[in-house]
N, C-alpha and C positions, 0 to 999 in steps of 0.2 A: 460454530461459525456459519453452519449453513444457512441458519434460520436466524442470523442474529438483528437482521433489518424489524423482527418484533420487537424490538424494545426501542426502536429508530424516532418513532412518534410521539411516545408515551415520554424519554428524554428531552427530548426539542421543545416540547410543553411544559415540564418541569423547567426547562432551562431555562425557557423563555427565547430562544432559539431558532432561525430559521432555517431552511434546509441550507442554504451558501453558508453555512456559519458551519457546518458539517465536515470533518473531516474523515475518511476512514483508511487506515492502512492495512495492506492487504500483502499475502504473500504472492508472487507471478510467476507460474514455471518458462514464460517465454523468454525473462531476463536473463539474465546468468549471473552467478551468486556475486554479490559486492555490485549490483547495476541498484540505483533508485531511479524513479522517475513519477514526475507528480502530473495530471490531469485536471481538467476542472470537471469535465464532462466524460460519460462515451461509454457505450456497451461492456458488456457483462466480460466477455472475453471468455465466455464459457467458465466464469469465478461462482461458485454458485453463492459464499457470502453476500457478492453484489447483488448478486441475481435476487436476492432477499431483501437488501436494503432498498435496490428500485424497486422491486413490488411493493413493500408498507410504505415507501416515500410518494410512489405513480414519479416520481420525477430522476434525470443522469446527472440532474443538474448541480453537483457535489463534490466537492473536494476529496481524492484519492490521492495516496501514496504508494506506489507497489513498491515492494522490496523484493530482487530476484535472488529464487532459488535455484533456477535451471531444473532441465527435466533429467526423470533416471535414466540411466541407462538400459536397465531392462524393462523400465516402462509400465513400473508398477506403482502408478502414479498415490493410490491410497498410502499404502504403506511408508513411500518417500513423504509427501506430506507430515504426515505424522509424527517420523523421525527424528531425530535429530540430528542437525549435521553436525561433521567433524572436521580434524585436522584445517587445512587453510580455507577450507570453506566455510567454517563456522566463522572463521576470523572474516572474511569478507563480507560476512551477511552483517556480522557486528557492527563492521565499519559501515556499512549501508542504512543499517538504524539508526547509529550516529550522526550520519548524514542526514537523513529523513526527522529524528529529532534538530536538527539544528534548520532545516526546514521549514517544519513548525513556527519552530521561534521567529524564523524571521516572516512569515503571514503575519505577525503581529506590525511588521513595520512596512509591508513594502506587498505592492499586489500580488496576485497569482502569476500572474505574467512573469512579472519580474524574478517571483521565487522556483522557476520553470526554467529562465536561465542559467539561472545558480545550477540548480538540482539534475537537472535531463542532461548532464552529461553523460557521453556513453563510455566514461574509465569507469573500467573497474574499481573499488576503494582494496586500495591494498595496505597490506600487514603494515605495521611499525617493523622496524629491524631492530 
């Protein structure tokens, strides 16, 4: 993930692709688990995936999806990463992809703007019952 902005250029070429055409989703420890929220632009955030795709692109100017994990508790930020979550938190993060996919979908119909109102809400997605 850190270094994945190499394969950034060499894509977009095959795809025939410009960088606005670009979407990347990324995990956020600043959200909390089951938050999405979409970007068109904007700093690294200390992500260091991003921090990779703006070096091989030189441009912020990209479509992002964070999906929030919240940070740990004992602040052992490698290891929580890596992890995987459980119990209701694995269910919220779920529902936040499901969100983030159905996101996606609608960039097909409707601008970034608009798919910003939808998405950047600050509820939580909670469980089904």
């Amino acid at each position: 993930m850190n270094r994945s902005g190499m394969v950034i250029p060499g894509l977009l070429h095959y795809a025939r692709a410009e960088i606005c055409d670009l979407i990347v989703i990324c995990d956020n420890l600043d959200l909390k688990p089951g938050i999405c929220k979409l970007k068109v632009k904007g700093s690294t955030a200390g992500h260091k995936g991003l921090a990779s795709v703006i070096a091989y692109t030189g441009t912020q100017a990209f479509i992002r999806f964070y999906i929030g994990i919240g940070r740990p508790a004992d602040n052992n930020i490698i290891d929580y990463v890596l992890s995987k979550p459980e119990g209701e938190e694995k269910q919220q993060i779920r529902m936040a992809v499901e969100k983030t996919v159905s996101g996606i979908l609608l960039l097909a119909e409707k601008s970034p703007q608009e798919v910003m109102n939808v998405i950047n809400s600050k509820a939580v997605c909670k469980t089904k019952a």
